[in-house]
C-alpha positions in Angstrom: 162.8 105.4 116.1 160.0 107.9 115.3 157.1 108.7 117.4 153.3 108.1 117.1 151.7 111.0 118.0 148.4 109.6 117.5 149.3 106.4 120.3 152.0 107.7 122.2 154.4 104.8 121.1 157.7 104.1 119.1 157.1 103.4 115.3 159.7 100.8 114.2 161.1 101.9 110.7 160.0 99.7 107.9 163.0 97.2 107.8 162.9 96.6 111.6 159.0 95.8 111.4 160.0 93.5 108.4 162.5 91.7 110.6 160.3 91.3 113.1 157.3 90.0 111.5 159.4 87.6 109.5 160.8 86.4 113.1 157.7 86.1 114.5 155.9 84.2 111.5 158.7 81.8 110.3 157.5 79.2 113.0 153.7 79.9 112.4 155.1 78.9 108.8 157.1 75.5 110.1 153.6 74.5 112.3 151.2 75.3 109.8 152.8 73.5 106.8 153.3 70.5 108.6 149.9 70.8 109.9 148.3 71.5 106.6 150.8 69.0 104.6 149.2 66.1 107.1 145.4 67.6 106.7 145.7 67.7 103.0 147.6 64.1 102.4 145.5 62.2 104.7 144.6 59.6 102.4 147.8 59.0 101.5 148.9 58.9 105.2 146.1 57.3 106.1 147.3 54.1 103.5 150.8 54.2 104.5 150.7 54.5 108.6 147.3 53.1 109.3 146.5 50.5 106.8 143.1 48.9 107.3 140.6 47.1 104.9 138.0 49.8 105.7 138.8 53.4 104.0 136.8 55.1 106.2 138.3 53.6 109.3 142.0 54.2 107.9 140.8 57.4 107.6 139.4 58.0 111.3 142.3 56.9 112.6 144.7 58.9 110.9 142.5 62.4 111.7 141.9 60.4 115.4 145.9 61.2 115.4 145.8 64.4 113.7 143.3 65.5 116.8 145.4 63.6 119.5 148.2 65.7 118.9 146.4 68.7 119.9 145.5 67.6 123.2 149.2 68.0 123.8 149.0 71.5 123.0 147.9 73.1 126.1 150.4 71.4 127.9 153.2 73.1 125.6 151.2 76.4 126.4 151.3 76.0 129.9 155.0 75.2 129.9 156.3 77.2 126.8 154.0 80.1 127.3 154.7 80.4 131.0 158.9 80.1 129.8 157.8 82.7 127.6 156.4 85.1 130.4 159.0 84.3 132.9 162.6 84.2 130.2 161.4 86.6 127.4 159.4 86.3 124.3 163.0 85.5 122.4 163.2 82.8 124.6 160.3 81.1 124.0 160.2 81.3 120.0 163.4 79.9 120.6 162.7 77.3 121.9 159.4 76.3 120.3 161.0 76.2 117.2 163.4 74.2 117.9 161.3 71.3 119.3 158.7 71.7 115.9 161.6 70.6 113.8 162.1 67.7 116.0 158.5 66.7 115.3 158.9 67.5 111.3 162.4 65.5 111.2 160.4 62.7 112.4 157.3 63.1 110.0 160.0 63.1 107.1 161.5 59.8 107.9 159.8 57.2 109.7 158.7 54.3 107.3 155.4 53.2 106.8 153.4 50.4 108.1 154.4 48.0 105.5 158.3 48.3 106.5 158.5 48.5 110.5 154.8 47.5 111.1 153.5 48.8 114.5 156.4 50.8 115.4 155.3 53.1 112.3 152.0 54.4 113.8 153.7 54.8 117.0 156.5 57.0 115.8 154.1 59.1 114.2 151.8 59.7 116.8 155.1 60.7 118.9 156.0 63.0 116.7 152.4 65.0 116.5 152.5 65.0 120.5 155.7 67.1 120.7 154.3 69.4 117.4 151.6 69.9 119.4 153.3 70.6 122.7 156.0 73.0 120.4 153.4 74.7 119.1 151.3 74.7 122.2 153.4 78.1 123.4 153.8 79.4 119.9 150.8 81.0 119.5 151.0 83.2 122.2 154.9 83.9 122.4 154.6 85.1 119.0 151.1 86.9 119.2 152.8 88.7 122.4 155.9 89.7 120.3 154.1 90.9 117.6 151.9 93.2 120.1 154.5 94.2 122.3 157.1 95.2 119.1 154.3 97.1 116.9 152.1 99.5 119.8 151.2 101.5 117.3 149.6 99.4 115.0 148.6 96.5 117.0 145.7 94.6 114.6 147.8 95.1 111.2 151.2 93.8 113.2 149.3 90.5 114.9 147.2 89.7 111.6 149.8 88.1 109.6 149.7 85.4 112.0 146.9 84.4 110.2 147.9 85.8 106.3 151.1 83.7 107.2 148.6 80.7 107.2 147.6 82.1 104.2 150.5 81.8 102.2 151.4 78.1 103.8 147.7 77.0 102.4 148.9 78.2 99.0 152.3 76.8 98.8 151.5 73.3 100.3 148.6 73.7 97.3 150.8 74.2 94.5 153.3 71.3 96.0 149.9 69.3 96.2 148.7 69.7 92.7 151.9 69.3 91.5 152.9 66.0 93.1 149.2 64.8 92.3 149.5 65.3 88.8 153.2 64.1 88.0 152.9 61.4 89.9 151.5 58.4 90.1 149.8 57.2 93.1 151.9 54.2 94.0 155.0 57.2 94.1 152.8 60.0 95.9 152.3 56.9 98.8 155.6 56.1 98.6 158.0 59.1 98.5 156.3 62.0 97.1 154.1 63.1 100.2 157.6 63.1 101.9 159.0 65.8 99.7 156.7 68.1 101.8 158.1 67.5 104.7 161.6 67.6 103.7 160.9 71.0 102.3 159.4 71.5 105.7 162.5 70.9 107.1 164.5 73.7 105.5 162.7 76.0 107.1 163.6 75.1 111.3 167.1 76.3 110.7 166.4 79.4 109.2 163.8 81.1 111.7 165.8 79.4 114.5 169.1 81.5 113.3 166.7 84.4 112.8 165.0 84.2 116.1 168.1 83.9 117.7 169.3 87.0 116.4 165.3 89.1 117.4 165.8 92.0 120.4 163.6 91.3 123.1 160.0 93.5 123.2 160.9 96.7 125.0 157.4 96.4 127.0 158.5 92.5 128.4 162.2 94.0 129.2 159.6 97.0 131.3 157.2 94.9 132.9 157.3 92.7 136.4 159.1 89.3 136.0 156.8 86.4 138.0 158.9 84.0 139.1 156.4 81.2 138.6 152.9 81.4 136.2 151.3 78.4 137.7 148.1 77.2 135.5 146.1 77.3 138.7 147.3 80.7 139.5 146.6 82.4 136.1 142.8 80.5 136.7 142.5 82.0 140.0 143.2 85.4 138.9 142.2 86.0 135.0 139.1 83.3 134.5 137.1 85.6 133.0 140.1 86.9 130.0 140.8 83.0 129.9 137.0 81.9 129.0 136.4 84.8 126.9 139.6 84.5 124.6 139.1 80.8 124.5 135.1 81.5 123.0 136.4 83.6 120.5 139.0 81.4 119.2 136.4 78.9 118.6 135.0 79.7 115.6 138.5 80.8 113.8 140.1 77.3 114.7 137.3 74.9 113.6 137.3 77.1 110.4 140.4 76.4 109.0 140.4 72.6 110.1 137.2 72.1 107.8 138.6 74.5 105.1 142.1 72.3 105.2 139.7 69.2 105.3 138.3 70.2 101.8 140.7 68.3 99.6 139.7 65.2 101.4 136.2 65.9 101.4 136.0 67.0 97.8 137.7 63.1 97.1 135.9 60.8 100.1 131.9 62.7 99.8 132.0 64.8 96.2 134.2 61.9 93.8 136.4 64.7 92.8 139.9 64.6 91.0 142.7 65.3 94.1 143.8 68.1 92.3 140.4 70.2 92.8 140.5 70.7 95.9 144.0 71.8 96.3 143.0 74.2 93.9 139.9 75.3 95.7 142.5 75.7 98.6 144.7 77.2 96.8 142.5 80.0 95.9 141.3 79.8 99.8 144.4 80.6 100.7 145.1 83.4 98.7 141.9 85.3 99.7 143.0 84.5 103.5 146.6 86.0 102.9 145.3 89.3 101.6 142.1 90.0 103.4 143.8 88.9 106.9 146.4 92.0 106.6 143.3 93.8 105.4 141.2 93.0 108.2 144.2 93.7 111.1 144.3 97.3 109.4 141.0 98.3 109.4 140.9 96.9 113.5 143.4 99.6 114.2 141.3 102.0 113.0 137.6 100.7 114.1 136.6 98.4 117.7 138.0 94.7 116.9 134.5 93.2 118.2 132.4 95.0 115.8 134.2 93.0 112.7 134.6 89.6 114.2 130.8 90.0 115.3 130.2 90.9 111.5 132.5 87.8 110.5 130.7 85.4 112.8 127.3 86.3 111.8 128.2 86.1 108.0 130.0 82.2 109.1 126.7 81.3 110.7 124.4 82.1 107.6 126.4 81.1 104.9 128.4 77.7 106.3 125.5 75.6 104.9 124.8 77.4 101.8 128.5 77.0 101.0 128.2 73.2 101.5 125.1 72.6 99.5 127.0 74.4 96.6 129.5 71.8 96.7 127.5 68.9 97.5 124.7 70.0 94.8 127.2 71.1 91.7 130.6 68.7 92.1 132.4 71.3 89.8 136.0 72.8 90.6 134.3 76.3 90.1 131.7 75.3 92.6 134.5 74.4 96.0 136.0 77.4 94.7 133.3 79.8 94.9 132.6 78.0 97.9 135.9 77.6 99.9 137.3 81.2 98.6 134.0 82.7 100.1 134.7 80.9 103.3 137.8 82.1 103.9 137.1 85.5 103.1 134.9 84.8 106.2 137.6 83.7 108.2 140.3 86.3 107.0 137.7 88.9 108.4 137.9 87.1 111.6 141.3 85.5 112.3 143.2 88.9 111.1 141.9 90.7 113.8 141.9 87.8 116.4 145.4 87.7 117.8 145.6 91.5 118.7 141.9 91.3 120.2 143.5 87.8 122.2 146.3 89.9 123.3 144.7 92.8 124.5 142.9 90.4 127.2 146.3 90.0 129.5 148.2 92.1 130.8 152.2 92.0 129.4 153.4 89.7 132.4 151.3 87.2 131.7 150.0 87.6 127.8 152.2 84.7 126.2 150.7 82.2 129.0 147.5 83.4 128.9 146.8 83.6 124.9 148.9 80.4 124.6 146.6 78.6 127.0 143.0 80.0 125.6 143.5 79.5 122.2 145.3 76.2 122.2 142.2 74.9 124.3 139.9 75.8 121.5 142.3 73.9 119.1 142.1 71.1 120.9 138.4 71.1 121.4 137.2 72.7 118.8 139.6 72.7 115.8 142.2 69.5 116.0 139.4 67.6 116.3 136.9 69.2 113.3 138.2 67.2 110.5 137.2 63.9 112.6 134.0 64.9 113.4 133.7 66.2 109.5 134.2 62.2 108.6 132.2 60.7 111.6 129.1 62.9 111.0 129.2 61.9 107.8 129.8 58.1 108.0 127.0 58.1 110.7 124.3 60.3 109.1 125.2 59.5 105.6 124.7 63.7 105.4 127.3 65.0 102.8 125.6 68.6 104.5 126.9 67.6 108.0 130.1 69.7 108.3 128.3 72.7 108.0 126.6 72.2 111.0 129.4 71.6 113.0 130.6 74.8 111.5 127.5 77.2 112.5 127.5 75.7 115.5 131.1 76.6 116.8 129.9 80.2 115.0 127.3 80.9 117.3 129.9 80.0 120.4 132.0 82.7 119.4 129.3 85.5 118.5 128.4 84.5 122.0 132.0 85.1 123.7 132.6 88.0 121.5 129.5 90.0 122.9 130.4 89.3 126.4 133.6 90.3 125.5 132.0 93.8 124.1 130.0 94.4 126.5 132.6 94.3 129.9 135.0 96.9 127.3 132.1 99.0 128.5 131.6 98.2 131.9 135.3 97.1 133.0 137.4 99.7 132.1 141.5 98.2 131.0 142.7 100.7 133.5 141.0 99.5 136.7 140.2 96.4 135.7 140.9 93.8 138.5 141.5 90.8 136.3 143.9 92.3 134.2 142.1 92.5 131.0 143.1 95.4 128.4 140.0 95.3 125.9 141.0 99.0 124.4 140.9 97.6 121.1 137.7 96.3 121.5 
């Protein structure tokens, strides 16, 4: 391995970074198309799980599982991300993997309502709590690998994390409009939502082979062991890195929930063909691919804080204006404009999140600690979003609503993010005594 003289640390040649991002991403990949593949079909889901002569109420309850799934998360990041701290980051991506394809298997094959009645719902709810416990450690394990396997370029290296969302959002688009339009809606409700999650199932034996076959981080195999990471113990002694991370991962995570809630919103509030918005998201998730890697650059090269602050200003003013567009001009040109501009946002800001999340804990305990913080904003702030989207709604009978929820989770990370630029300042990394390394920020 070269040397970068600029940073001191060991550049990777090219393959060996390609290896490892591909290791690292391949179960963002598994979690996020299931999670998208559920966001986007909800209707459908909605029809064949929870069945009820009230749409809207079918509806609630399927996002009311959607959310409950992610309160199961920071219990995964507590246990997998503490694994993760304790066994190695290998480990840990190991093993979250394998239990996502558990949860995916399960999606895939239960039958509906109509067939097993009340064991149906059940099943399915069972199989979102162990996603969300699999991917309660993911996060982190991989956000740590990523960090600890490119030192030298930190921001680029943990940013397609996010451009890996990206590319599911355009994929599980295309497989959207597709089955939309050649089929009817009697076969989508059937069997053709299925065919998503079969794909979906492809993937967990591929990164589990290829993250079995990963070298551990060289900073991990260098830095104190604990024998235990008890929750109570990383509260007692990093609070402040916990709070802060968590406030910045607000904004990102409710974000994407309301972005990935667009194909039902564009049917349910705008009467919109199916196929606009996976188009609109389609496009979304184009613009978050790119501009995510683009963003992670540029934070290797400028402070991290200065353009999320930019990011979370710019979702603040513009979350309404995006939403009146819609809501005002019904078009497919309109929730394109709109959602592409929204996630240009958002690429801005998640690209450079999970290097500015991993830069708040020290190596020992970085996988618990970014695990914990940011799956505690999912379950808050993001799981949740696409419930609150359709209660607001059915309550105020505001079309408008979801932007509000949106500004308002903004101003709660512009909030964290300027605490978390102002102790840079005045807590040095080096002598800081809770352990937080804000160098990049």
């Amino acid at each position: 391995m070269a040397t970068d003289a600029a940073m001191g640390g060991p550049v990777p040649p090219l393959q060996t970074f390609r290896r490892m991002v591909f290791a690292a991403t391949i179960g963002n990949v598994l979690e996020w198309f299931d999670f998208v593949v559920f966001v986007y079909f909800a209707v459908t889901i909605s029809q064949v799980f929870f069945p009820s002569g009230n749409s809207t109420v079918s509806l609630l309850l399927t996002f009311g599982t959607f959310g409950l799934a992610y309160f199961a998360r920071p219990l995964g990041a507590i246990f997998i991300g503490g694994y993760t701290d304790r066994h190695g980051r290998k480990a840990g991506l190991t093993l979250s993997i394998a239990m996502m394809m558990i949860g995916t298997t399960l999606m895939a094959v239960t039958p509906g309502y109509a067939t097993i009645g009340l064991a149906a719902p059940i099943l399915i709810i069972f199989a979102r709590l162990i996603q969300g416990f699999s991917v309660g450690g993911e996060f982190g394990s991989a956000v740590s690998f990523l960090l600890e396997h490119g030192p030298h370029r930190k921001g680029f290296a943990a940013s397609w994390q996010w451009a890996s969302v990206g590319i599911i959002s355009v994929i599980v688009s295309i497989f959207g409009l597709a089955l939309t339009t050649l089929l009817t809606p009697d076969q989508l409700s059937t069997w053709g939502w299925r065919l998503l999650y079969f794909f979906g199932m492809l993937v967990g034996p591929i990164g589990l082979y290829i993250r079995s076959q990963v070298e551990e981080t060289p900073e991990f195999l260098e830095a104190e062991k604990p024998p235990t990471m008890p929750i109570a113990d990383l509260l007692r002694r990093y609070p402040i890195p916990v709070l802060l991370a968590l406030g910045a991962s607000i904004i990102s995570n409710s974000s994407y929930y309301l972005l990935a809630y667009i194909p039902t919103y564009g049917v349910k509030q705008l009467h919109l063909p199916a196929y606009t918005g996976f188009i609109a998201t389609g496009a979304g998730g184009i613009v978050l691919a790119i501009f995510s890697l683009v963003a992670g650059h540029y934070s290797d090269k400028m402070p991290r804080t200065r353009i999320m602050l930019i990011t979370g200003w710019l979702f603040l003013l513009t979350a309404y204006p995006c939403f009146y567009l819609m809501s005002a001009f019904p078009t497919l040109a309109a929730c394109v404009f709109a959602v592409a501009w929204l996630n240009l946002v958002k690429a801005g800001y998640s690209g450079v999140l999970p290097s500015l999340l991993g830069e708040q804990f020290p190596v020992e305990v970085r996988a618990i600690g970014v695990s914990l913080s940011f799956s505690a904003a999912v379950s808050i702030f993001g799981g949740l979003a696409p419930f609150f989207a359709t209660l607001l709604i059915a309550q105020t009978g505001d079309p408008l609503s979801p932007s509000y929820y949106l500004m308002g989770t903004a101003l709660l990370s512009i909030i964290a993010l300027m605490l978390i630029q102002r102790r840079s300042v005045s807590v040095p990394a080096t002598t800081s005594a809770l352990g937080a390394v804000t160098s990049g920020s």
